[in-house]
N, C-alpha and C positions, 0 to 999 in steps of 0.2 A: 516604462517610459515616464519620464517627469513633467510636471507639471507647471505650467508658468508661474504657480503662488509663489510669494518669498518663503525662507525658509534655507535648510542647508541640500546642496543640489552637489551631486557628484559629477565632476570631469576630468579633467587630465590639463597639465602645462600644452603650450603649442609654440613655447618659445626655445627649445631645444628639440632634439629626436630622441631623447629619452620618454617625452610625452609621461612625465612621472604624474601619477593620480593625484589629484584634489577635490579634499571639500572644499566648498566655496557657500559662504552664507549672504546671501542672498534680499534685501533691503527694499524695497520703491522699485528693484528693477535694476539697484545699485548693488554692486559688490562690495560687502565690508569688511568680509574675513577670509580668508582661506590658509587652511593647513593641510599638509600629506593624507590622503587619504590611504588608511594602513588595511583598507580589504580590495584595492587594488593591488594580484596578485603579483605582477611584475618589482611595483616602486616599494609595495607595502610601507606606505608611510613617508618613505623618502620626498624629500624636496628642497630646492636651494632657493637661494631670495630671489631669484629671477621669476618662481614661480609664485610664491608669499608676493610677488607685485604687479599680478597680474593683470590688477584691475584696470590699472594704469594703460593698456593696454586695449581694452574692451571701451573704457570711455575718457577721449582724451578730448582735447581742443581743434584736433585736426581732424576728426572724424566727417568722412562725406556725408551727405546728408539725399544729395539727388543727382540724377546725371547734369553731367557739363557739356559744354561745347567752349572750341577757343574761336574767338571772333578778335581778329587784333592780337595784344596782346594778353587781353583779357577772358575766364573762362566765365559763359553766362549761365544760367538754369534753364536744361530746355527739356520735354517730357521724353519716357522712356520709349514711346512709340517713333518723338524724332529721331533719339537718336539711335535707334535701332536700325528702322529705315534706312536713314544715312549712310550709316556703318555699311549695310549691306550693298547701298547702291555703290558706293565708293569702292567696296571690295571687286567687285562684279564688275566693274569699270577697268583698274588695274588690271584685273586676271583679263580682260579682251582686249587691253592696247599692251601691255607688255610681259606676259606669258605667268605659268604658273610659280618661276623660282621666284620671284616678284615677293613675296609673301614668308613672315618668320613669326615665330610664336614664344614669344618667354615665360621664362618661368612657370604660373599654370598651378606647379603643387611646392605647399612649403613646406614649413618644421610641425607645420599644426593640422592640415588638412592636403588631402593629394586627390580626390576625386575628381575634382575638374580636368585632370590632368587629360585622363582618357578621355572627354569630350572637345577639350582643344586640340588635341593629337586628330581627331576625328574629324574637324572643320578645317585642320591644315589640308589635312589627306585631301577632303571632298575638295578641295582650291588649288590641288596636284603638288604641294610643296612637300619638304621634310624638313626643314628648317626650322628646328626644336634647340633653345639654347636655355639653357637654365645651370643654376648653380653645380649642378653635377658635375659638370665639366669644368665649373670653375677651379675646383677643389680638388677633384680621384682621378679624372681622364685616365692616368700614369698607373694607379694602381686595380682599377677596371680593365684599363688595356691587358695588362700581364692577367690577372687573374683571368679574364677571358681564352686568355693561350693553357694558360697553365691548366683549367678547369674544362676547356672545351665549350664555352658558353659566356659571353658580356655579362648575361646577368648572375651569373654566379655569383656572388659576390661573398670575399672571405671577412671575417671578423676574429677577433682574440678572444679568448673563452677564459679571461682572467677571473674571474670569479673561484674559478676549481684547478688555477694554477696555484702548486705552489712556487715557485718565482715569476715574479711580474716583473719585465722589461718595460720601462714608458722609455720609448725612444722618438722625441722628438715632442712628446705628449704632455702638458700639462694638466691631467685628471683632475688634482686637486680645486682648480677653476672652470675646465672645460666641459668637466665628465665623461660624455662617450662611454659609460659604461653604466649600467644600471646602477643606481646606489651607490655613483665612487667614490664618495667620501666613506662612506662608512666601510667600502673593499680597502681602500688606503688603511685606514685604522686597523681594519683588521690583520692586514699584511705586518703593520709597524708592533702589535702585542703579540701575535704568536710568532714564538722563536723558532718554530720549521718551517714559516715564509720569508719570502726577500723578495723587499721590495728595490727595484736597478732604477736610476733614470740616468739617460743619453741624451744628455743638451747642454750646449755652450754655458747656459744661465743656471742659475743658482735660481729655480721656482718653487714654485710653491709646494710643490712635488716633490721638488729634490731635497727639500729642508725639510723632509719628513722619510726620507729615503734612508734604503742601509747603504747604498752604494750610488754615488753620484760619479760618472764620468762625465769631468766637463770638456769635452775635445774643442778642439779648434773652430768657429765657424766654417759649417762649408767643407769637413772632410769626412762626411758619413763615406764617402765613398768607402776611403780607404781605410777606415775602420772596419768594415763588413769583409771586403776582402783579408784583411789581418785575420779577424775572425773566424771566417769559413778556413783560412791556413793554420791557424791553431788547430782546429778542429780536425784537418786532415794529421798534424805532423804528431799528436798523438792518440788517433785513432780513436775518434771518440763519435766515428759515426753510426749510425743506427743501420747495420747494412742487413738486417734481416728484415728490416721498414721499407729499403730503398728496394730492395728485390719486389718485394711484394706488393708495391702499390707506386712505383716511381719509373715511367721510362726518363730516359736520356742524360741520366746526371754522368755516364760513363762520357758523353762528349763535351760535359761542361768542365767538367773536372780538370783536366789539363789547363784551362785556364789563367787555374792558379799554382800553375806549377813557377817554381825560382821565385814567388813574391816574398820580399823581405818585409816579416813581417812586426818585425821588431823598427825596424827606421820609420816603419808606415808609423805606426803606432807615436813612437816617441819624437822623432822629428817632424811632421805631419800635423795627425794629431793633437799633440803636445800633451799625452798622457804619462804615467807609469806600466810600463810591460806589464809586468807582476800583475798589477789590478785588472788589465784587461784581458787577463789569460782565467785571474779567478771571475769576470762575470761570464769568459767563452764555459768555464766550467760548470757554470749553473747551467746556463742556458743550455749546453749538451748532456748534463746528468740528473737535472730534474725535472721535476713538471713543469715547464717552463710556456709562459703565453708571451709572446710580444708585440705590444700597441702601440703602431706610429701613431704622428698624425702631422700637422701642416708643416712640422720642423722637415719631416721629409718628403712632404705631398710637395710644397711649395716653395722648395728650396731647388739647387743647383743637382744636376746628374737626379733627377727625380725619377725618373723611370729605369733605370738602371738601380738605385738604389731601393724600388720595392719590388724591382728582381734578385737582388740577393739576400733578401732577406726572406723570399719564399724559397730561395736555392738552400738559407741557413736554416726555414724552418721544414724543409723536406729532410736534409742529410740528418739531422736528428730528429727526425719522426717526430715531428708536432704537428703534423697538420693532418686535419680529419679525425681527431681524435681528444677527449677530453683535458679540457685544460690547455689545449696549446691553441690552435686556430680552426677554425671548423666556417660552415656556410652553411650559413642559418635556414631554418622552415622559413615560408612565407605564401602569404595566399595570392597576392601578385606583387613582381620580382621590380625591381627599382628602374628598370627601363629595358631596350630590347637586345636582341644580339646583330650589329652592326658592325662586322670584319670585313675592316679595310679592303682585303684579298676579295673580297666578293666584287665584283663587276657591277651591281647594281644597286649598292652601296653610293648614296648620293655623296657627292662634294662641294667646295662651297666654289663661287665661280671666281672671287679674285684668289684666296690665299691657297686652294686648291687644297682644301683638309677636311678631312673624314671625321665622322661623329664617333662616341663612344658611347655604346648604353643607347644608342638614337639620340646624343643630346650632341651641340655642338657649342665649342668654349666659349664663352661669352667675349673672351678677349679682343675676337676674330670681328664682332660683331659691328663697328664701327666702321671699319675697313669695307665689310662687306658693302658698305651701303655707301662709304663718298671715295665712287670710283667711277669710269666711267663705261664699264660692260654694260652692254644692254641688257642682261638678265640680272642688273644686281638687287639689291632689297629696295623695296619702294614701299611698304608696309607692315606696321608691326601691329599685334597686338601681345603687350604685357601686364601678366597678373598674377598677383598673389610674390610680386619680388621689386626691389628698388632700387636697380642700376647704376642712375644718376649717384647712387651711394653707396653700393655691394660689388661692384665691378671696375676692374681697372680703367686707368685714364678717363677722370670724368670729364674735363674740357672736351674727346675726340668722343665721349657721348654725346656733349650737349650737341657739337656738333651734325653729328649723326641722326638727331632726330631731328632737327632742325631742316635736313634734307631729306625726310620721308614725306613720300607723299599723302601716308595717311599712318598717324600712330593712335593706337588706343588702349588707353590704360584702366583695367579691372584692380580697385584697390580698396580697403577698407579705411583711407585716412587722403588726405592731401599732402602726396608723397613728395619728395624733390621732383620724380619721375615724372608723377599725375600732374605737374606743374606745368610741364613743356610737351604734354599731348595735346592731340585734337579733343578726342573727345573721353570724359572722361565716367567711369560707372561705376556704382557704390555699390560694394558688393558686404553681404554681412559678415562680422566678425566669425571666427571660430568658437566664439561660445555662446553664439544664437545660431547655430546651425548645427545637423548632424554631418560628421566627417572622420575621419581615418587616416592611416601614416602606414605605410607600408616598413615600418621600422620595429618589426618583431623583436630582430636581434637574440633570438631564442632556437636552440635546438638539443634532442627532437621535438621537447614540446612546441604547439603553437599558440604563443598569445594573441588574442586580438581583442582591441576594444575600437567600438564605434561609440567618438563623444557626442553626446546628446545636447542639446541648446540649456545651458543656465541662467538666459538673459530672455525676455523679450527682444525684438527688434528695436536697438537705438535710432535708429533712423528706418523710419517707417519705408521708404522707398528700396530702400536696398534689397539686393537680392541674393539669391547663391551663387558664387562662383560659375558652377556648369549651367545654374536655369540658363545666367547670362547669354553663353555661349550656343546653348539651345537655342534662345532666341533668335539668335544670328543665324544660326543652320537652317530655323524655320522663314526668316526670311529673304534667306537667300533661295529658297523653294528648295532643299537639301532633304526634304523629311517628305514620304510619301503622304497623300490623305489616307489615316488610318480608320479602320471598322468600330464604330463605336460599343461592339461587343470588348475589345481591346481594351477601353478604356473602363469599363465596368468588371471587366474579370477581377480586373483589383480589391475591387472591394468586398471580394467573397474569397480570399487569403494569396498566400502565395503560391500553393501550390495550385489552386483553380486557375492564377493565372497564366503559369506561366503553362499551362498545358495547353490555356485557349493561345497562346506568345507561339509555342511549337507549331501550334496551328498553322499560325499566320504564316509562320516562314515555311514551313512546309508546302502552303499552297502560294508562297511566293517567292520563290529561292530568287531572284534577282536581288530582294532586299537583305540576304542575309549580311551582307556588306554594314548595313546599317542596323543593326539588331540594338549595337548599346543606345541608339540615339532613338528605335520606336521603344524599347526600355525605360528610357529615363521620360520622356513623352508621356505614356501611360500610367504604365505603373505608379509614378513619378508626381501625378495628378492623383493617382488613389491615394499613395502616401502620403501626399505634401509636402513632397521633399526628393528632388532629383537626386542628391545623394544617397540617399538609403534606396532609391530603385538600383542605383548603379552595384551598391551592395550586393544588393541580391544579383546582380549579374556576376560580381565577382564569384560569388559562391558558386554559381550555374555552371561558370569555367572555370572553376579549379583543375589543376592539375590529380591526378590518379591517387597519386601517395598521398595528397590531400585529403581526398573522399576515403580513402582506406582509414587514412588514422582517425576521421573523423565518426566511420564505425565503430574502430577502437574503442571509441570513448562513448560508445551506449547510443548513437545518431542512426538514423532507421538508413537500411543500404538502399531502400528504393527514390521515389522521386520527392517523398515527403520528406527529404531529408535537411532538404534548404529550406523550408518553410519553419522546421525543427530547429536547425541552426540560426533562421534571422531571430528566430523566438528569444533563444537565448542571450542573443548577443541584445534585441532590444533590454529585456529583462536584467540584463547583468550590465548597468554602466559604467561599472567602475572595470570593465574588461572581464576576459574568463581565458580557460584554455580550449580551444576549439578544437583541435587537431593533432594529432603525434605520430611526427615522420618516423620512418626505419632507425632504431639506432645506430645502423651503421653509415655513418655521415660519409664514407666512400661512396654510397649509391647517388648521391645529389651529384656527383660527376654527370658533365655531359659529353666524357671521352668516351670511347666505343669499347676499352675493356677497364672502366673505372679506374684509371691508374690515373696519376698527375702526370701531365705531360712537362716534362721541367725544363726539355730546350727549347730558344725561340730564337730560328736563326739570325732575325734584325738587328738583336742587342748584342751578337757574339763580340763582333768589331767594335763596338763603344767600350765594354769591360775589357779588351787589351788594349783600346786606348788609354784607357784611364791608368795610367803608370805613375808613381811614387813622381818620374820627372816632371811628367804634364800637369799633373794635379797640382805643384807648388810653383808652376807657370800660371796656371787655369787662377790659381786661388788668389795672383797678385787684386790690388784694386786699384785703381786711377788715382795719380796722385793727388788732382782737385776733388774726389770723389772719396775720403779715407777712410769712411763710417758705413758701416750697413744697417741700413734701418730696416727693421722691421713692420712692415706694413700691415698692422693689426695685429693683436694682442686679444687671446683669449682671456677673460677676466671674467668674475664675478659681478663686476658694472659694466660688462657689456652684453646686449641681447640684438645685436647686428641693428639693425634699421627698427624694430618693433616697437620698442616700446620707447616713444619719442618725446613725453613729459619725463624734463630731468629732474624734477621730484622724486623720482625713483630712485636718486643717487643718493638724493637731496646733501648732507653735506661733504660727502666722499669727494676727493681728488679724482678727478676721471678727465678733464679735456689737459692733460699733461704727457710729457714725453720723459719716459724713463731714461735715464743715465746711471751709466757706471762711475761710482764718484773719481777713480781715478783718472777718465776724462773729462771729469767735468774740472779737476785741477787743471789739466795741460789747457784747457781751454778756458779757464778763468774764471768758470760756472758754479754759483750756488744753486742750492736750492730753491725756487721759485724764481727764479732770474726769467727774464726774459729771452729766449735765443731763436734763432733765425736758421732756419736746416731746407734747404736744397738740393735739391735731384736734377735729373737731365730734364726733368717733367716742370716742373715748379717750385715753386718756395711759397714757407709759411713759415709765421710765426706763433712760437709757443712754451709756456711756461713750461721749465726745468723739474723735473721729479729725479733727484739723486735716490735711486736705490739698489739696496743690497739684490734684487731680483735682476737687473741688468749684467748681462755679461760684457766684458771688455771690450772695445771696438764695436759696438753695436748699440742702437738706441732704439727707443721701442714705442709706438705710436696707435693706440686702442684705434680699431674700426668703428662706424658706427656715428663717429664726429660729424659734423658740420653740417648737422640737422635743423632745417628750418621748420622750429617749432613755433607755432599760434605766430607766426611773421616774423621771427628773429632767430638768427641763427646762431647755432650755441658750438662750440668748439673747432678743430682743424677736422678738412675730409682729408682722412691719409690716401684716400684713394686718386687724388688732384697730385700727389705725388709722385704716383707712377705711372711709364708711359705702357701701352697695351705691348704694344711691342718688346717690353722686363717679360720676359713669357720664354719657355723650354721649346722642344720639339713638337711635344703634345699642346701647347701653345694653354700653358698651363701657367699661370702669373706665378712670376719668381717673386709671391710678398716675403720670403724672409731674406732675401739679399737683394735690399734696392741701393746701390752705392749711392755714397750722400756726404754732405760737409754742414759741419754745425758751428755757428758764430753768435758771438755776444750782440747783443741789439743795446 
């Protein structure tokens, strides 16, 4: 455990899910340096300038300081006991005049910290909602859905194991800016000097990625479809399928298969498209004859045909045997899984009461969320609380936000700054940064082994009043009267280890099984006070309910099998902050199936009728654009200078180009556009204006607008919100925001 003195204090980034280690040297309480911490086993050393700026972060100009309240338009300082009370009475009011759907909960866990998570999930439940919306949904919905069919379980979730590929597909993916993968820049490099790897990338644009690539196909925007189909028809017409893979570990590829029987796969390809045959027959060849891993990301999360398009690419990485197996796509260890399994098909699977749409993972699209609340069903949303995320700026349509909260009867915002969000709540509560708290990320991303680090506080508390994330929410459950009165034995077991307590904890629920319901909530309660810290009790629960294969590999690795084993493992993980390996699943990553004889289930009757829709004809119907509308913009832009809503002092940039809109110069001719020009670009949603950036990274017919913009920092607001440009309703089936094709028209100002 570290110590509050200055000095160099080890944590980890919390401004991506790679959570890559850092030193950070430590001043007055101020951060003055930080570099890769290289005995963090995962990053070893790795880090990009998001995380080299992180101070920026921990102590900015917007930092809260104590809870709010809104009186007017104004938010005044009132003490944490009013606004506890309040919050509570207010809650308790709603749920007896208009029922329990009344009630939705966002956000909860971010890139940096997720423990609050399960104690907001736990104050919805006790106030009878499910109405859990967070970024999750914003982004996978599409490829959570399939993977839950395919694997037998929501939280399955699959990942690309590019590291021990020798061919790397980035389709849709810009690593070289995004990452997504441990170390990507230095996995990119390594792909680009050894001559037995290939690095592919699959995106309209010329990235940053691609300009380090052996193999760039730039297709058409907007025809992954029928590129994958081409693809999987290569693959059939010379037999390049893995059929001793498909036998042994694949039902249903015999019913899909016909599918693509008569597709022409050469017109798709070159009319379509607008590739060369030849080259996309030599990357179907990598991809069916080597080691091959393929990494989407938003180019096909959040594009057109999204859920069909990361079903055929589990259909492409099934018939050639890459999944479950090294180097192609596997489903990583984890000590708890990224949300729950919630299949539509299930009858008691809640829905939302206007748009009538089921969650995925338990989480429901934020898209919806607007809608949900200005309508007029008597059970719509009448109360929110959000924390630990910033809507008014992360989420589509923000005018039919502001709206929306504007007609809640009670919102309350858990944030660590003076968010756009925390602007237009009731009431508002400072909760501590992630690097004055301990906290955790369920973003392992490793298998069989298991990493896990729990970050430890490198700061004092900047603001004396703030608190944890989950005490917050604690609070609220305890004054709501949600929390039995507990044994003061309970509360003292703590302080004589973990395992003394949690025997007198068995106790208690032993001699009161009614509260077993509430176990994480007399956990965090307790323990939680011994600790000092509601998140490291909560820890300790996680360990308590690990799953089997958990406890197993975690004897593997020399951890006693009996009950002293989680007192053994908090030891370690206190002890080790720079992370360790905790655990090691079976290597045979088929058993993490939650099908009944470990096999991938590969058909899913829903999608059969979308993939014969999708025909060579419809698609270059589907693909026209409005003729007032001729541009598709892209609605945020992974980059290097961007860290989504976090980091809100633009000194971080300082003098980098960042509030610009990329162009492909040959549009910016037909439109009469330089460089730095001013120009004017509109949607069905709104219009803004904003300076020209002519670059080589812009593909043709397409313009590109970094997220993260029109942040009101210290009073002034700095760049365009791309998100004021699209309406909720630019959204797929899965009601998934189509940010990479918002039709748009761009003019000289």
């Amino acid at each position: 455990m570290q110590d509050g003195s200055s000095g160099w204090k080890i944590g980890s980034c919390v401004l991506c899910a790679q959570n890559c280690g850092l030193e950070i040297l430590v001043e007055d309480n101020q951060i003055v340096r930080v570099k890769g911490d290289k005995s963090n086993p995962r990053s070893q050393g790795y880090t990009c300038r998001k995380g080299l700026s992180i101070a920026h972060y921990a102590d900015n100009a917007d930092r809260l300081r104590y809870p709010l309240k809104k009186i007017g338009d104004t938010h005044v300082r009132i003490s944490w006991e009013q606004a506890i009370s309040e919050i509570a009475e207010k809650l308790q009011k709603i749920k007896d005049k208009y029922g329990s759907k009344s009630f939705a909960y966002m956000g909860g866990g971010s890139l940096g910290g997720q423990m609050e998570v399960g104690l907001g999930l736990r104050l919805l439940s006790l106030l009878g909602s499910r109405y859990y919306y967070s970024s999750l949904a914003q982004e996978f919905s599409n490829i959570f859905w399939v993977d839950g069919r395919i694997a037998g379980k929501q939280s399955l979730v699959s990942l690309p194991d590019g590291h021990n590929a020798d061919t790397l597909v980035a389709w849709g993916w810009n690593g070289w800016m995004s990452h997504q993968e441990p170390r990507t820049r230095d996995l990119i490099r390594e792909m680009k000097k050894n001559p037995t790897k290939r690095l592919i990338v699959i995106d309209p644009r010329f990235s940053e990625t691609a300009e380090r690539a052996d193999i760039h196909l730039a297709l058409k925007a907007g025809t992954d479809t029928m590129l994958l189909k081409a693809i999987i028809r290569i693959i059939l017409d010379n037999g390049w399928t893995d059929e001793e893979y498909l036998a042994d570990h694949v039902n249903g590829w015999e019913k899909i298969a016909p599918l693509f029987d008569g597709f022409e796969a050469r017109r798709a390809i070159e009319d379509v498209c607008m590739l060369n045959y030849e080259d996309v027959v030599e990357v179907t060849r990598l991809i069916a004859q080597t080691k091959s891993s393929i990494h989407e990301d938003l180019g096909i999360y959040m594009n057109r045909n999204s859920t069909i398009n990361c079903y055929l690419l589990h259909i492409l990485r099934a018939i050639t045997g890459r999944f479950c197996v090294e180097g192609g796509h596997v489903f990583p260890s984890f000590l708890f899984p990224m949300g729950s399994n919630t299949d539509e098909r299930n009858p008691k699977t809640w829905r939302t009461v206007h748009n009538d749409m089921f969650p995925v993972m338990g989480v429901f699209p934020p898209a919806i969320f607007p809608e949900e609340v200005l309508n007029d069903h008597p059970e719509r949303l009448r109360a929110l609380i959000v924390s630990a995320c910033n809507p008014l700026r992360s989420y589509p349509d923000t005018l039919a936000y502001e709206k929306a909260l504007a007609a809640l009867d009670l919102s309350v915002c858990i944030e660590v700054v003076y968010s756009e969000t925390a602007r237009l709540c009731d009431y508002v509560l400072p909760s501590l940064s992630y690097l004055e708290t301990y906290d955790t990320t369920c973003f392992s991303f490793t298998y069989p082994e298991f990493y896990f680090q729990l970050r430890q506080p490198v700061l004092e508390p900047i603001s004396p009043e703030a608190k944890e994330g989950a005490a917050i929410i604690l609070e609220i459950i305890k004054a709501m009267g949600f929390l039995p009165e507990l044994p003061e034995s309970l509360y003292k077991a703590g302080e004589n280890g973990i395992t003394a307590y949690l025997g007198e904890f068995n106790q208690y629920l032993t001699n009161n099984p009614d509260q077993g319901r509430k176990a994480p909530l007399i956990l965090a309660e307790t323990l939680g006070k011994a600790l000092g810290s509601v998140n490291q009790a909560l820890v300790v629960g996680l360990l308590l309910n690990s799953s089997k294969p958990f406890k197993a590999g975690a004897v593997e690795l020399g951890y006693p099998a009996d009950f002293n084993m989680f007192e053994e493992m908090y030891k370690s993980i206190i002890n080790k902050p720079q992370g360790l390996l905790l655990s090691k699943f079976p290597e045979d990553n088929f058993s993490m199936l939650a099908t009944e004889d470990k096999k991938l289930s590969l058909y899913i009757e829903e999608l059969v009728e979308p993939l014969e829709a999708a025909t060579i004809e419809s698609e270059i119907r589907n693909l026209e654009l409005p003729a007032n509308y001729p541009l598709i913009l892209h609605s945020g832009l992974h980059h290097e200078t961007v860290a989504n809503t976090i980091l809100r002092n633009p000194e971080w940039n300082r003098s980098r180009r960042v509030n610009t809109m990329l162009m492909n110069e040959a549009d910016a001719i037909k439109l009469g556009l330089n460089d730095g020009d001013k120009a004017r670009i509109t949607t069905r949603a709104s219009r803004a204006e904003i300076e020209v950036e002519i670059s080589k990274y812009a593909a043709e017919g397409c313009v590109y607008i970094r997220h993260g913009g029109g942040l009101i920092y210290d009073g002034e607001k700095i760049g365009v919100n791309v998100n004021e440009l699209v309406l909720a309703t630019d959204r797929d089936e899965m009601c998934t925001p189509m940010h990479r094709r918002i039709p748009c028209r761009v003019e000289g100002v």
